[in-house]
PyMOL Python script that loads the backbone (N, CA, C, O; Angstrom):
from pymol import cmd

cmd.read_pdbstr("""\
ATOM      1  N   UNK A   1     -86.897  78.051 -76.748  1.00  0.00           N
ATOM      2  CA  UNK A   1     -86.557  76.638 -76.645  1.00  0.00           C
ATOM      3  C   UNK A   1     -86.731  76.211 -75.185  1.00  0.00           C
ATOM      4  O   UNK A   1     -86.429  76.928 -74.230  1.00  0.00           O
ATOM      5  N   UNK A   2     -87.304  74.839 -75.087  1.00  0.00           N
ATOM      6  CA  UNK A   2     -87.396  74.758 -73.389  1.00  0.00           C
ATOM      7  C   UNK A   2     -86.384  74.280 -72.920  1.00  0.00           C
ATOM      8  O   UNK A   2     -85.398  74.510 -73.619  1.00  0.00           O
ATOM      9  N   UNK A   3     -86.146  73.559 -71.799  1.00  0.00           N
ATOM     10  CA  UNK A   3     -85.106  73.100 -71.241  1.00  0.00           C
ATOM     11  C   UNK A   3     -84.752  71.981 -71.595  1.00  0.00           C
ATOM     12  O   UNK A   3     -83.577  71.631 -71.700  1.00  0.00           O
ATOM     13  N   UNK A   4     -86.104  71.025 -71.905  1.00  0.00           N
ATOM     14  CA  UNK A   4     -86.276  69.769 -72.476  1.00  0.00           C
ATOM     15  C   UNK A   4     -85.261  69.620 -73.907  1.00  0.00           C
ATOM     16  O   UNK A   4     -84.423  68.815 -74.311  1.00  0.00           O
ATOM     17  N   UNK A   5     -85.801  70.740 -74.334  1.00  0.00           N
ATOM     18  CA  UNK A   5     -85.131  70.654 -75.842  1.00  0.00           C
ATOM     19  C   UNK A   5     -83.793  71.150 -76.021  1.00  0.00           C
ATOM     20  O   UNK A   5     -83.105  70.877 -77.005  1.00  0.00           O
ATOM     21  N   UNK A   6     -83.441  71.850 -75.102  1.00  0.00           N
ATOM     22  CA  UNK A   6     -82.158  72.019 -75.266  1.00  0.00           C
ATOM     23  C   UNK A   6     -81.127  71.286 -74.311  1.00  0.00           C
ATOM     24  O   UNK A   6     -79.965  71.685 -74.391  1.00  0.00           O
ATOM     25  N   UNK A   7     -81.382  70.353 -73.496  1.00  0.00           N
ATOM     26  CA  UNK A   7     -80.562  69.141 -73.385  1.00  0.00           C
ATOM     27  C   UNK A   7     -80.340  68.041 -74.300  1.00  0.00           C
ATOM     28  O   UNK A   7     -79.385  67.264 -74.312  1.00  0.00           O
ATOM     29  N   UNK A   8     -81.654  68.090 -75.297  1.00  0.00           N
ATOM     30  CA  UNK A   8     -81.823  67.209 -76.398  1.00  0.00           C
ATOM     31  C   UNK A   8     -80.302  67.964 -77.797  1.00  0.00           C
ATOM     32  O   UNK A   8     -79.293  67.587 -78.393  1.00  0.00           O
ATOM     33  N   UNK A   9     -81.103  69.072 -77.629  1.00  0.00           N
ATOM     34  CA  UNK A   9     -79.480  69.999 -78.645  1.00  0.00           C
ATOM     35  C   UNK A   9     -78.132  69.074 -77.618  1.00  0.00           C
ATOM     36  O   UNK A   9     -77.381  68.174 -77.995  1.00  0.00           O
ATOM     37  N   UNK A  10     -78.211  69.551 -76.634  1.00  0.00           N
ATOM     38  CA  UNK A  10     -76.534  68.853 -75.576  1.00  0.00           C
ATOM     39  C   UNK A  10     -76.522  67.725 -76.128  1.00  0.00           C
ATOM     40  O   UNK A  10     -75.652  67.613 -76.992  1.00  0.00           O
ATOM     41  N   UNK A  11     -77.265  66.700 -75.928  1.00  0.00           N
ATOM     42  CA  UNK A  11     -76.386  65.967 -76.168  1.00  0.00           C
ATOM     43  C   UNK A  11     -76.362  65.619 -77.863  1.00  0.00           C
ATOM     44  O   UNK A  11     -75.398  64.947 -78.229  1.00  0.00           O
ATOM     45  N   UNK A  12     -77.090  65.919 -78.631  1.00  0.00           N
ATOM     46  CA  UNK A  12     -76.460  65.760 -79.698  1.00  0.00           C
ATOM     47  C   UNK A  12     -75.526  65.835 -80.024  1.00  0.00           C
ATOM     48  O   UNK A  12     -74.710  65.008 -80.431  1.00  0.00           O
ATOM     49  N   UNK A  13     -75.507  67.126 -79.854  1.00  0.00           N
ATOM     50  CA  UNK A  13     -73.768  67.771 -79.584  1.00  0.00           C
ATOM     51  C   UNK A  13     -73.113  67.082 -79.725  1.00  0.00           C
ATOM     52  O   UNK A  13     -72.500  66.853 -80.767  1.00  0.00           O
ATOM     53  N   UNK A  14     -73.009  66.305 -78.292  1.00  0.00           N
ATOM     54  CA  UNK A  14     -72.207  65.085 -77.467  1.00  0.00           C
ATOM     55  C   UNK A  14     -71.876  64.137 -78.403  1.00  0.00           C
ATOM     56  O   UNK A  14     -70.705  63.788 -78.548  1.00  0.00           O
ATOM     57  N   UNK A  15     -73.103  63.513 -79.293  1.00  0.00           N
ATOM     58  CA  UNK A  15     -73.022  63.028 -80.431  1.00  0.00           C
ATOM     59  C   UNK A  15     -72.092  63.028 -81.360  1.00  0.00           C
ATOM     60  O   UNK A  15     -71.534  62.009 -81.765  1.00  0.00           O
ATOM     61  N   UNK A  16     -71.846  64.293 -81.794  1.00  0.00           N
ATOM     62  CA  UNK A  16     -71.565  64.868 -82.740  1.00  0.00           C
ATOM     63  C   UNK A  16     -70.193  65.430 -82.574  1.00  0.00           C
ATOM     64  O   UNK A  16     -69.563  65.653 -83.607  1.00  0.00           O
ATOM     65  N   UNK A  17     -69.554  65.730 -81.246  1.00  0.00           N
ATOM     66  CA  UNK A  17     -68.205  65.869 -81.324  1.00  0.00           C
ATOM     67  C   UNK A  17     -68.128  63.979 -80.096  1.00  0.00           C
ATOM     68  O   UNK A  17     -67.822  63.812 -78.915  1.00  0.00           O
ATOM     69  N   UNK A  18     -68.429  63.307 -80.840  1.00  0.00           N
ATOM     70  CA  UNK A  18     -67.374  62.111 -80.410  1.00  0.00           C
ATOM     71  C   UNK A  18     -67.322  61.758 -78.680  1.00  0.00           C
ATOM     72  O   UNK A  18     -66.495  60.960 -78.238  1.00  0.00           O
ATOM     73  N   UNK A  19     -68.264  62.428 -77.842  1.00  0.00           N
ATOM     74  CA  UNK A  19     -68.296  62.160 -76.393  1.00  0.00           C
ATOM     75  C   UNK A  19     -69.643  61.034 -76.367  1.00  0.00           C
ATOM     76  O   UNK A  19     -69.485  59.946 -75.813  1.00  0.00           O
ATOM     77  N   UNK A  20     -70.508  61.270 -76.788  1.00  0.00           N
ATOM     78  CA  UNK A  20     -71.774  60.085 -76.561  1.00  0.00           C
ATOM     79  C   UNK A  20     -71.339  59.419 -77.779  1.00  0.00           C
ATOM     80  O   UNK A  20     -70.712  60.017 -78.653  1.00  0.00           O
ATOM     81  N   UNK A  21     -71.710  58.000 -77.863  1.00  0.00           N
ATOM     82  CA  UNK A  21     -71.817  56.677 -78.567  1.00  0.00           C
ATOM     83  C   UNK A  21     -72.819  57.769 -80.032  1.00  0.00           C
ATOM     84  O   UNK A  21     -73.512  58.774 -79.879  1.00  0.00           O
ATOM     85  N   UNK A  22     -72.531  57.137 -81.102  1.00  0.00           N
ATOM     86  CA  UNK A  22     -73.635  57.633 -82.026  1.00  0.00           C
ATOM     87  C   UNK A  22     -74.792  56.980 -82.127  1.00  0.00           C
ATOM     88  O   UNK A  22     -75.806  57.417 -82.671  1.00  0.00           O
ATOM     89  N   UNK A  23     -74.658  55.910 -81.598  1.00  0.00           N
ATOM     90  CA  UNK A  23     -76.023  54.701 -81.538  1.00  0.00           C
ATOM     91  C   UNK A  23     -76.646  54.913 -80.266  1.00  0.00           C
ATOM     92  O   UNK A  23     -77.189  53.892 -79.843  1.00  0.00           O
ATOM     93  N   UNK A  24     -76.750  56.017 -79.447  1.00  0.00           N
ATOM     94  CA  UNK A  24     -77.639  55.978 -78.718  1.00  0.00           C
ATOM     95  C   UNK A  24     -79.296  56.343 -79.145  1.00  0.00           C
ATOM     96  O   UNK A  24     -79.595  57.465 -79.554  1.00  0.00           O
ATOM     97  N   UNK A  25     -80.173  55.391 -79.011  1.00  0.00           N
ATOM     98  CA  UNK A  25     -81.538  55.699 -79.680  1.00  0.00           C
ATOM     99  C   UNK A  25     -81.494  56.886 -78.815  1.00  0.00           C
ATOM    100  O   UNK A  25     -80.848  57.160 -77.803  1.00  0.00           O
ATOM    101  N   UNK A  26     -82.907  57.883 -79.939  1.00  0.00           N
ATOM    102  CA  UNK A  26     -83.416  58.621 -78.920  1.00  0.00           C
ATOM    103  C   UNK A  26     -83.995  58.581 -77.908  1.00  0.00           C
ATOM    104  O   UNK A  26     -83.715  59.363 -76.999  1.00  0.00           O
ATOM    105  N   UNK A  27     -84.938  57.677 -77.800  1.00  0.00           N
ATOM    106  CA  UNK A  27     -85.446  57.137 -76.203  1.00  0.00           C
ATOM    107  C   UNK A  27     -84.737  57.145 -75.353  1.00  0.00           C
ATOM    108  O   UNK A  27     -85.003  57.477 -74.198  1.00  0.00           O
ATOM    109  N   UNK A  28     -83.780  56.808 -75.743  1.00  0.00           N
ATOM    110  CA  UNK A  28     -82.619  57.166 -74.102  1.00  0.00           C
ATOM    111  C   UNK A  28     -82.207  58.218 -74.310  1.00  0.00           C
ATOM    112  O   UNK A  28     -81.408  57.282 -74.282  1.00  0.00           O
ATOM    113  N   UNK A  29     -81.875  59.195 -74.496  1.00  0.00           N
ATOM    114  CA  UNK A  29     -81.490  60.779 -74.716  1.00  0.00           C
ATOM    115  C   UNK A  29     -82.904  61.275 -73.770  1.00  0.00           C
ATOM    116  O   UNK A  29     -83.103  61.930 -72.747  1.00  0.00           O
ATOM    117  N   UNK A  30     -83.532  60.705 -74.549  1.00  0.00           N
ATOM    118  CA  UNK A  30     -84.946  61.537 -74.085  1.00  0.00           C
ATOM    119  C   UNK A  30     -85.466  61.148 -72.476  1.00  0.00           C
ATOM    120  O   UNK A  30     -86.232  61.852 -71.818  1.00  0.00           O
ATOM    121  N   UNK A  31     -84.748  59.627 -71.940  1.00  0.00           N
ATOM    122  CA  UNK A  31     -84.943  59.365 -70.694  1.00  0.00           C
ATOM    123  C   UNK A  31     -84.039  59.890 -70.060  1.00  0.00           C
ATOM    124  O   UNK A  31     -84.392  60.400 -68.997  1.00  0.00           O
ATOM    125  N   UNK A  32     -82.853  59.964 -70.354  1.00  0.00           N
ATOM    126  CA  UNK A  32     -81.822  60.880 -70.038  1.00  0.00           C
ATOM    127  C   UNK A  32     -82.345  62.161 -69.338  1.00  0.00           C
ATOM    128  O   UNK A  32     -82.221  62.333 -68.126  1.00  0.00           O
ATOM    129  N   UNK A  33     -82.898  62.989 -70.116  1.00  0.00           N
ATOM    130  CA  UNK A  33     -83.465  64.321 -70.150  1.00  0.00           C
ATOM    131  C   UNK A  33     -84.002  63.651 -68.945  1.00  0.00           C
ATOM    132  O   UNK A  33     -83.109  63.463 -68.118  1.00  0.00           O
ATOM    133  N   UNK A  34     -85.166  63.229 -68.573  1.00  0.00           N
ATOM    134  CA  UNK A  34     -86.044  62.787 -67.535  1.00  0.00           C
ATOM    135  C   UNK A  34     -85.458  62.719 -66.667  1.00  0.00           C
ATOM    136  O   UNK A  34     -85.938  63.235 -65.658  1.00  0.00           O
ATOM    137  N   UNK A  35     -84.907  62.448 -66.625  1.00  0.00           N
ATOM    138  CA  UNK A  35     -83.528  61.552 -65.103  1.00  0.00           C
ATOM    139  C   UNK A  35     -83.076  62.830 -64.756  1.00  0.00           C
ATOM    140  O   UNK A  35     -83.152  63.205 -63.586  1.00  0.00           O
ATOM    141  N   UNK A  36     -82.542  63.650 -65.771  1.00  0.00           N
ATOM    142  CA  UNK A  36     -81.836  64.723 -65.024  1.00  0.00           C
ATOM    143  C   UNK A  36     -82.659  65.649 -64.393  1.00  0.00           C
ATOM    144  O   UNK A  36     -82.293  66.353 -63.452  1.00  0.00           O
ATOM    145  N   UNK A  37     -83.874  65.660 -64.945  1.00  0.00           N
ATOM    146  CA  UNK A  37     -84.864  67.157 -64.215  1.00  0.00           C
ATOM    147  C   UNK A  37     -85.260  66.080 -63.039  1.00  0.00           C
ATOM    148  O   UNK A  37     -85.274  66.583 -61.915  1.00  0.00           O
ATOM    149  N   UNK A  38     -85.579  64.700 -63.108  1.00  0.00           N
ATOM    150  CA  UNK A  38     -86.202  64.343 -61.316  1.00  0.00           C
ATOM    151  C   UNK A  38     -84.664  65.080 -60.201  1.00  0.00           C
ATOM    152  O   UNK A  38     -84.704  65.745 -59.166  1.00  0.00           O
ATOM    153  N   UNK A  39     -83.593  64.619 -60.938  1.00  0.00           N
ATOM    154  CA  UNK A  39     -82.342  64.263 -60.168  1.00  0.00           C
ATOM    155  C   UNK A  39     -82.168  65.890 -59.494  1.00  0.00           C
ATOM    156  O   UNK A  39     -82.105  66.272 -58.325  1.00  0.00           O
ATOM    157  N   UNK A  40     -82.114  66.823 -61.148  1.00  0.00           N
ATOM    158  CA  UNK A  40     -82.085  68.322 -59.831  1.00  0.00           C
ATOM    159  C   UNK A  40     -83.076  68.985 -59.317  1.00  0.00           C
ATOM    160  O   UNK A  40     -82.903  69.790 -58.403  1.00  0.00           O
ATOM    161  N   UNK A  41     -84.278  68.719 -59.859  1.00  0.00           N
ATOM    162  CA  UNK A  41     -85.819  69.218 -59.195  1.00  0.00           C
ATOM    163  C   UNK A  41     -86.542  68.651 -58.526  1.00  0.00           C
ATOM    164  O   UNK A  41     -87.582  69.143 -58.089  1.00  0.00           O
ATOM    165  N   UNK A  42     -86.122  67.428 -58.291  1.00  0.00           N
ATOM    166  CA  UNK A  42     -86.652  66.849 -57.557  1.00  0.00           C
ATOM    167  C   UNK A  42     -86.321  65.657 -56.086  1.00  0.00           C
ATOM    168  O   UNK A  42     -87.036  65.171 -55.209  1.00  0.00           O
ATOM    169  N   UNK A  43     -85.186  65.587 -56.363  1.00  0.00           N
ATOM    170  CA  UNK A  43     -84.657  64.529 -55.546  1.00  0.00           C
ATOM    171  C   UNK A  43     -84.977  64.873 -53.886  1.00  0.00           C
ATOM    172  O   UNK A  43     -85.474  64.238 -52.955  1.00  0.00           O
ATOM    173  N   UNK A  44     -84.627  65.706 -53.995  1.00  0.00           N
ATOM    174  CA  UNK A  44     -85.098  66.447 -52.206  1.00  0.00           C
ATOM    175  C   UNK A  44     -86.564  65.712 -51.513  1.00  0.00           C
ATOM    176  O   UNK A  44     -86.731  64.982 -50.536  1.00  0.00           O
ATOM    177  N   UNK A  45     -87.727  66.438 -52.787  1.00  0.00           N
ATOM    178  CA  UNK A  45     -88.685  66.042 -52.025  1.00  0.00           C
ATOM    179  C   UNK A  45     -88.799  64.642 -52.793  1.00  0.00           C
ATOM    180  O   UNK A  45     -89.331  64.026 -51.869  1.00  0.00           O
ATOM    181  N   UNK A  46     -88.719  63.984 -53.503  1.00  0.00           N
ATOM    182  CA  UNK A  46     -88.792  62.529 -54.053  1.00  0.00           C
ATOM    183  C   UNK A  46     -88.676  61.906 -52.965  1.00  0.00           C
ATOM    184  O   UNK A  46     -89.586  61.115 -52.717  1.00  0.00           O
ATOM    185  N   UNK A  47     -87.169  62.080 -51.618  1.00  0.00           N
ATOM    186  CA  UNK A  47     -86.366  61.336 -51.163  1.00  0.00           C
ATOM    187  C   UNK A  47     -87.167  61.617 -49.595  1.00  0.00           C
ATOM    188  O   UNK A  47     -87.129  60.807 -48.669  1.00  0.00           O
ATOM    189  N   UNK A  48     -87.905  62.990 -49.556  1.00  0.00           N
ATOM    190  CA  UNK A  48     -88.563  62.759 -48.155  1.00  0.00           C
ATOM    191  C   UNK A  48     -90.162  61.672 -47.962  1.00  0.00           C
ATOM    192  O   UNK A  48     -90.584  61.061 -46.980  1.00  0.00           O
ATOM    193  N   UNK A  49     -90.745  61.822 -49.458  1.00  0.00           N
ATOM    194  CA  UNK A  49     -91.336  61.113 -49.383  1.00  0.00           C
ATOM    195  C   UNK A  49     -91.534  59.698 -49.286  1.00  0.00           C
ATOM    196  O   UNK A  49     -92.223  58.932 -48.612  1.00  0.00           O
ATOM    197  N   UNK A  50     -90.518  59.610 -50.380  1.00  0.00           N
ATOM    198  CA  UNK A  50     -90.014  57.679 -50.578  1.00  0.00           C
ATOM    199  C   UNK A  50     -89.221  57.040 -49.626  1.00  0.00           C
ATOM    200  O   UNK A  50     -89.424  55.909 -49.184  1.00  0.00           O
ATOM    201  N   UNK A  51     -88.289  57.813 -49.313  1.00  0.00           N
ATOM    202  CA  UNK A  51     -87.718  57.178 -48.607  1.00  0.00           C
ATOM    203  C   UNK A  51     -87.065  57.239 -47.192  1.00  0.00           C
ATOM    204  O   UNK A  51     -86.749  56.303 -46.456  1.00  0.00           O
ATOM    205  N   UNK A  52     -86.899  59.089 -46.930  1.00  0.00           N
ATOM    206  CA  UNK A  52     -86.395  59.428 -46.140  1.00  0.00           C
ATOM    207  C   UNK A  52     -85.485  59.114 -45.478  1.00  0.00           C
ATOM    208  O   UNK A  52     -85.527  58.759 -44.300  1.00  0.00           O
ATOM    209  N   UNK A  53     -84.275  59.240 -46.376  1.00  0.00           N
ATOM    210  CA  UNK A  53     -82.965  58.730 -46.156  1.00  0.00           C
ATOM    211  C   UNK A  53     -82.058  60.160 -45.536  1.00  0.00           C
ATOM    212  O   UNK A  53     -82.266  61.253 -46.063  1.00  0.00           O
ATOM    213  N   UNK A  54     -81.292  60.057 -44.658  1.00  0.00           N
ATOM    214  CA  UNK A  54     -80.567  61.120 -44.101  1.00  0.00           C
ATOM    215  C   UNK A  54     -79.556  62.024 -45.252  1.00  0.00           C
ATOM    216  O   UNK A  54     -79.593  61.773 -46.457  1.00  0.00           O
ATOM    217  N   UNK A  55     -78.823  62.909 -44.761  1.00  0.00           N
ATOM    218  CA  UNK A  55     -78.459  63.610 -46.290  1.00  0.00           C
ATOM    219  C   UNK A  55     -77.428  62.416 -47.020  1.00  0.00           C
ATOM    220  O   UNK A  55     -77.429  62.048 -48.195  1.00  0.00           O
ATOM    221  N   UNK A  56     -76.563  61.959 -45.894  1.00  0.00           N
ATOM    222  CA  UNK A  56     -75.376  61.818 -46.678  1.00  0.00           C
ATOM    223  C   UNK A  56     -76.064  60.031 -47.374  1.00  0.00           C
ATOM    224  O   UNK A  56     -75.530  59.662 -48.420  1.00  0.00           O
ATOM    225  N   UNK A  57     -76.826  59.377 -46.946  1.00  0.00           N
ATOM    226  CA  UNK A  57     -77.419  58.293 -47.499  1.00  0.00           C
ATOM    227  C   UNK A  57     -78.525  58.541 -48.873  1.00  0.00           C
ATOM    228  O   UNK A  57     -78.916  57.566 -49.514  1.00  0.00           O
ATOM    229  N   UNK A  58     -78.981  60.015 -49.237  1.00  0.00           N
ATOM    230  CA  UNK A  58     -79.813  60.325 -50.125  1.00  0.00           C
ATOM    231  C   UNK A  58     -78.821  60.355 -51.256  1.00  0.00           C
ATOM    232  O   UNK A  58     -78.943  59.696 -52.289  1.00  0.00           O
ATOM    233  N   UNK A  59     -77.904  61.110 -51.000  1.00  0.00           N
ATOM    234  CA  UNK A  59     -76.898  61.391 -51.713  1.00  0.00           C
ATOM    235  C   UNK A  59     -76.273  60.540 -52.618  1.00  0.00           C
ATOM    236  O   UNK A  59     -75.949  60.579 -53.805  1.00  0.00           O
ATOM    237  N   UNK A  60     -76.188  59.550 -51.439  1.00  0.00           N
ATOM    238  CA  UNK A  60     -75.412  58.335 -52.205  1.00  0.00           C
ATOM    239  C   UNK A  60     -76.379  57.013 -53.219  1.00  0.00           C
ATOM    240  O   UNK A  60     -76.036  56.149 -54.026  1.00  0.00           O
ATOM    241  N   UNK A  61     -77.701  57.461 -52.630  1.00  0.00           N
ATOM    242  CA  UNK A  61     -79.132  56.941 -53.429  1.00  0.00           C
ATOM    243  C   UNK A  61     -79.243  57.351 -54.555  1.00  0.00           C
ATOM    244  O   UNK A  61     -79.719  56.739 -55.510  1.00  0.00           O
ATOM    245  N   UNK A  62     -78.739  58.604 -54.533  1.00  0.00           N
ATOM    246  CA  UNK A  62     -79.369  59.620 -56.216  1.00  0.00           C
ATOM    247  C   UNK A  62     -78.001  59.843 -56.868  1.00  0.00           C
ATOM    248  O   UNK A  62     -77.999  59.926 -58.096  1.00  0.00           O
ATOM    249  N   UNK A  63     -76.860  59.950 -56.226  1.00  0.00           N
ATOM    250  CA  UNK A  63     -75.686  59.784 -57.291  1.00  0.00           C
ATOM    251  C   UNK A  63     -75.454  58.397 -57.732  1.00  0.00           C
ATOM    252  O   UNK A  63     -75.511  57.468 -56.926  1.00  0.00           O
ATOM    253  N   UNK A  64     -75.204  58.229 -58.928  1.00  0.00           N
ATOM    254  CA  UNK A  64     -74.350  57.359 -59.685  1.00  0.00           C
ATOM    255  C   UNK A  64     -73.242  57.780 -60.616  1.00  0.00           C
ATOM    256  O   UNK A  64     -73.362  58.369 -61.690  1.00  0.00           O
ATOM    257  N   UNK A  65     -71.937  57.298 -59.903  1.00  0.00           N
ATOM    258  CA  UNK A  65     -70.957  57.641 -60.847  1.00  0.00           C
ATOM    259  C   UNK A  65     -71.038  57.417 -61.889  1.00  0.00           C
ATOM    260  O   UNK A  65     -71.063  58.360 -62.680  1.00  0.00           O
ATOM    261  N   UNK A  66     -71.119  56.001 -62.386  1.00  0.00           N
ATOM    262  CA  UNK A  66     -70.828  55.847 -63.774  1.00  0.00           C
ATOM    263  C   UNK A  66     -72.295  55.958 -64.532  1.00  0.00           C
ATOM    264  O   UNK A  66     -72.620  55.394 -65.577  1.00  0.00           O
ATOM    265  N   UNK A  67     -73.133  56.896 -63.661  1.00  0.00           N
ATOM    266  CA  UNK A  67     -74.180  56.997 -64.875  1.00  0.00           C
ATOM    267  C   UNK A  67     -74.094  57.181 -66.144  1.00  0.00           C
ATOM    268  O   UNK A  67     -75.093  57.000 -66.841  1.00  0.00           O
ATOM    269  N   UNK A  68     -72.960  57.551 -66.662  1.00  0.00           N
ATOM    270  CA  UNK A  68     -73.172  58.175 -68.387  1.00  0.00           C
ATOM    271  C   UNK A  68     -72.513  57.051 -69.028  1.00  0.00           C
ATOM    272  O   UNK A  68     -72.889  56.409 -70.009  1.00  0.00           O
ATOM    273  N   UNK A  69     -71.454  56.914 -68.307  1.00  0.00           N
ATOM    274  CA  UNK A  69     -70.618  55.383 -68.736  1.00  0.00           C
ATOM    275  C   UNK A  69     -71.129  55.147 -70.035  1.00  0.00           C
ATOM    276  O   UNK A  69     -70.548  55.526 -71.052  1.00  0.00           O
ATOM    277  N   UNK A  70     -72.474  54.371 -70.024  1.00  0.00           N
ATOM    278  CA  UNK A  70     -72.755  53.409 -70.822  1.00  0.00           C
ATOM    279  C   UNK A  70     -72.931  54.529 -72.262  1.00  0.00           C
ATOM    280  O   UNK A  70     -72.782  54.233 -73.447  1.00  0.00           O
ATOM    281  N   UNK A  71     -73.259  55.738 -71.721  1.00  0.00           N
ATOM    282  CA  UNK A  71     -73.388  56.431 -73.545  1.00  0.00           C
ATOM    283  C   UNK A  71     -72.151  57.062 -74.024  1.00  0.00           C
ATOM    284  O   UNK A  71     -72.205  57.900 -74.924  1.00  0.00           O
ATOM    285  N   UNK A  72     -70.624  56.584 -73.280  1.00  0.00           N
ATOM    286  CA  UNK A  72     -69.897  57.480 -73.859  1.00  0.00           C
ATOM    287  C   UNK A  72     -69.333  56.804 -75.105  1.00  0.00           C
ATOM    288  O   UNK A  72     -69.994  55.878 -75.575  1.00  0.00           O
ATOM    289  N   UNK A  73     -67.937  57.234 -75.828  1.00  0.00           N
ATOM    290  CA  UNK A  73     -67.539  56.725 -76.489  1.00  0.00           C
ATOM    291  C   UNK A  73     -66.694  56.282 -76.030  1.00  0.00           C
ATOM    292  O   UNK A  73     -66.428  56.857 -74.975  1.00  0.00           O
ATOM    293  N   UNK A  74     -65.952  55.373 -76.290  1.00  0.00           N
ATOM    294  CA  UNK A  74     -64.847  54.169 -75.588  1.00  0.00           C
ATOM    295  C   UNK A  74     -63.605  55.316 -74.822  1.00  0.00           C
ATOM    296  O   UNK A  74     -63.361  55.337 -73.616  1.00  0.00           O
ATOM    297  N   UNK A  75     -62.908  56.260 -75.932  1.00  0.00           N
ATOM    298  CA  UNK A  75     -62.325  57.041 -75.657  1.00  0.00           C
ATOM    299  C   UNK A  75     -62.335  57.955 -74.611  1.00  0.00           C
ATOM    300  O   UNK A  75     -61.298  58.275 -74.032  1.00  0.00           O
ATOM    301  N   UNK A  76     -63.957  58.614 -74.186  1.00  0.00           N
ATOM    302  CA  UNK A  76     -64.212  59.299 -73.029  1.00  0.00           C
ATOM    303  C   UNK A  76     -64.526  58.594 -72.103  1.00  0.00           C
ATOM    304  O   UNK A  76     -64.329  58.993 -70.955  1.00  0.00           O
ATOM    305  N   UNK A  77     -65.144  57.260 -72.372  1.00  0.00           N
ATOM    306  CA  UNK A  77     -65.278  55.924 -71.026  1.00  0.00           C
ATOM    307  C   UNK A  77     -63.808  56.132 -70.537  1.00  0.00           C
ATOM    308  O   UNK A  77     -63.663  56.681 -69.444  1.00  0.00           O
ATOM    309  N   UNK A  78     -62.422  55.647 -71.425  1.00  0.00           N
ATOM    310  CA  UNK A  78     -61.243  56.091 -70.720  1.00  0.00           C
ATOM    311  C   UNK A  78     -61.299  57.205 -70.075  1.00  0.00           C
ATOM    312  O   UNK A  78     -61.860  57.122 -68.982  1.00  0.00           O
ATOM    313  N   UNK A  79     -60.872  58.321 -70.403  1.00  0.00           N
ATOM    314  CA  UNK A  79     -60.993  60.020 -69.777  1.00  0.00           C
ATOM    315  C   UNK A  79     -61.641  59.792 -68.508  1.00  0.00           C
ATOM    316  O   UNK A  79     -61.137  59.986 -67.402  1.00  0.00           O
ATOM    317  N   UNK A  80     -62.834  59.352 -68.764  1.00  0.00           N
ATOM    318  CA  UNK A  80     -64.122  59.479 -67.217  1.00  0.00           C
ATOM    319  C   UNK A  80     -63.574  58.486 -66.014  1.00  0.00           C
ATOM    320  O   UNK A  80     -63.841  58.548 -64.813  1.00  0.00           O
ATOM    321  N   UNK A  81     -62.720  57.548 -66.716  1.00  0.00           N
ATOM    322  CA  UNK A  81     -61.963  56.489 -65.869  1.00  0.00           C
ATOM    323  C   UNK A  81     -61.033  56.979 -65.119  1.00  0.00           C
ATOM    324  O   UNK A  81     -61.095  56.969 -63.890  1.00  0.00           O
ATOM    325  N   UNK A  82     -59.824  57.585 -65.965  1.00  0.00           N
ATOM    326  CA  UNK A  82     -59.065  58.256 -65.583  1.00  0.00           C
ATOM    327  C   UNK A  82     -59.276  59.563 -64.668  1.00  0.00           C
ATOM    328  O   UNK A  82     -58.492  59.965 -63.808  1.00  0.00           O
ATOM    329  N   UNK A  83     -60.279  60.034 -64.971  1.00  0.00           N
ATOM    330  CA  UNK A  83     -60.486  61.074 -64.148  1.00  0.00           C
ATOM    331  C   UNK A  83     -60.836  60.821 -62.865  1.00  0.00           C
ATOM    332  O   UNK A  83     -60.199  61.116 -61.854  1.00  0.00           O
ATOM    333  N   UNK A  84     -61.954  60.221 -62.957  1.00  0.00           N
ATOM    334  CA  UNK A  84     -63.444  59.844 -61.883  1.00  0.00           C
ATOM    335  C   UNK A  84     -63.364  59.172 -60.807  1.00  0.00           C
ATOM    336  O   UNK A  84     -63.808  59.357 -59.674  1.00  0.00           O
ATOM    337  N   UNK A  85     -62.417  57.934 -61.537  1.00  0.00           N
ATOM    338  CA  UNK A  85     -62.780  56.551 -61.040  1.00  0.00           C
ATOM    339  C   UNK A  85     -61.155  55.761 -60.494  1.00  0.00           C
ATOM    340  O   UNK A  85     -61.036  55.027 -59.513  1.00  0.00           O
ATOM    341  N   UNK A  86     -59.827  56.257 -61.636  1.00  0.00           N
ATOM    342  CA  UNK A  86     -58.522  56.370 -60.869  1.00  0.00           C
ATOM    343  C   UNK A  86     -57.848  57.189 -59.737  1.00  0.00           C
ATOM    344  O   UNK A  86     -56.905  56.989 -58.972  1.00  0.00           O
ATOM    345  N   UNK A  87     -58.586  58.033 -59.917  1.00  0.00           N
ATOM    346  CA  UNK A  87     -57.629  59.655 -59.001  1.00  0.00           C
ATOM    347  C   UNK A  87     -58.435  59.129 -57.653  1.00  0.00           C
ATOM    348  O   UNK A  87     -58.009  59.735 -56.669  1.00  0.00           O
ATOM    349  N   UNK A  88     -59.257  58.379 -57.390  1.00  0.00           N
ATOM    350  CA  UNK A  88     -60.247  58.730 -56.294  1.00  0.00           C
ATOM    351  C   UNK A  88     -59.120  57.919 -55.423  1.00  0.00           C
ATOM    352  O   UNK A  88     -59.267  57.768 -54.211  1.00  0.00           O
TER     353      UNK A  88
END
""", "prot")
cmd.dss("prot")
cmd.show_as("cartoon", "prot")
cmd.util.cbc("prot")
cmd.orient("prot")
């Protein structure tokens, strides 16, 4: 199985025990997937080329907190709130 496909298994998963929305099309799962291999294989050199931002400004270029936000289920949108986004 490649890597591709078994983030595609994750988040079904995710799906499937109640953490992702069930209405997420696959196209976004599947851009999902995309996002995450630039984000850990690539961001380094992405960021010397494009943009060449210092570490702690790359950092803050390529993280997004509430990236998942939008695919969770209302219930883990709370949790991720509580966790993430209150404690800070």
């Amino acid at each position: 199985m490649s890597r591709k496909e078994e983030f595609q298994v994750i988040f079904k998963g995710f799906q499937k025990n109640n953490i992702f929305r069930n209405n997420v099309p696959d196209f976004i799962l599947k851009s999902l997937t995309t996002q995450i291999f630039i984000i850990a294989d690539n961001w380094i050199i992405h960021n010397s080329l494009a943009f060449k931002l210092n570490k702690d400004e790359a950092v803050n270029h390529y993280v997004d907190p509430d990236g998942p936000v939008p695919l969770l289920t209302e219930e883990q949108q709370n949790l991720y709130e509580q966790k993430y986004i209150l404690e800070s």
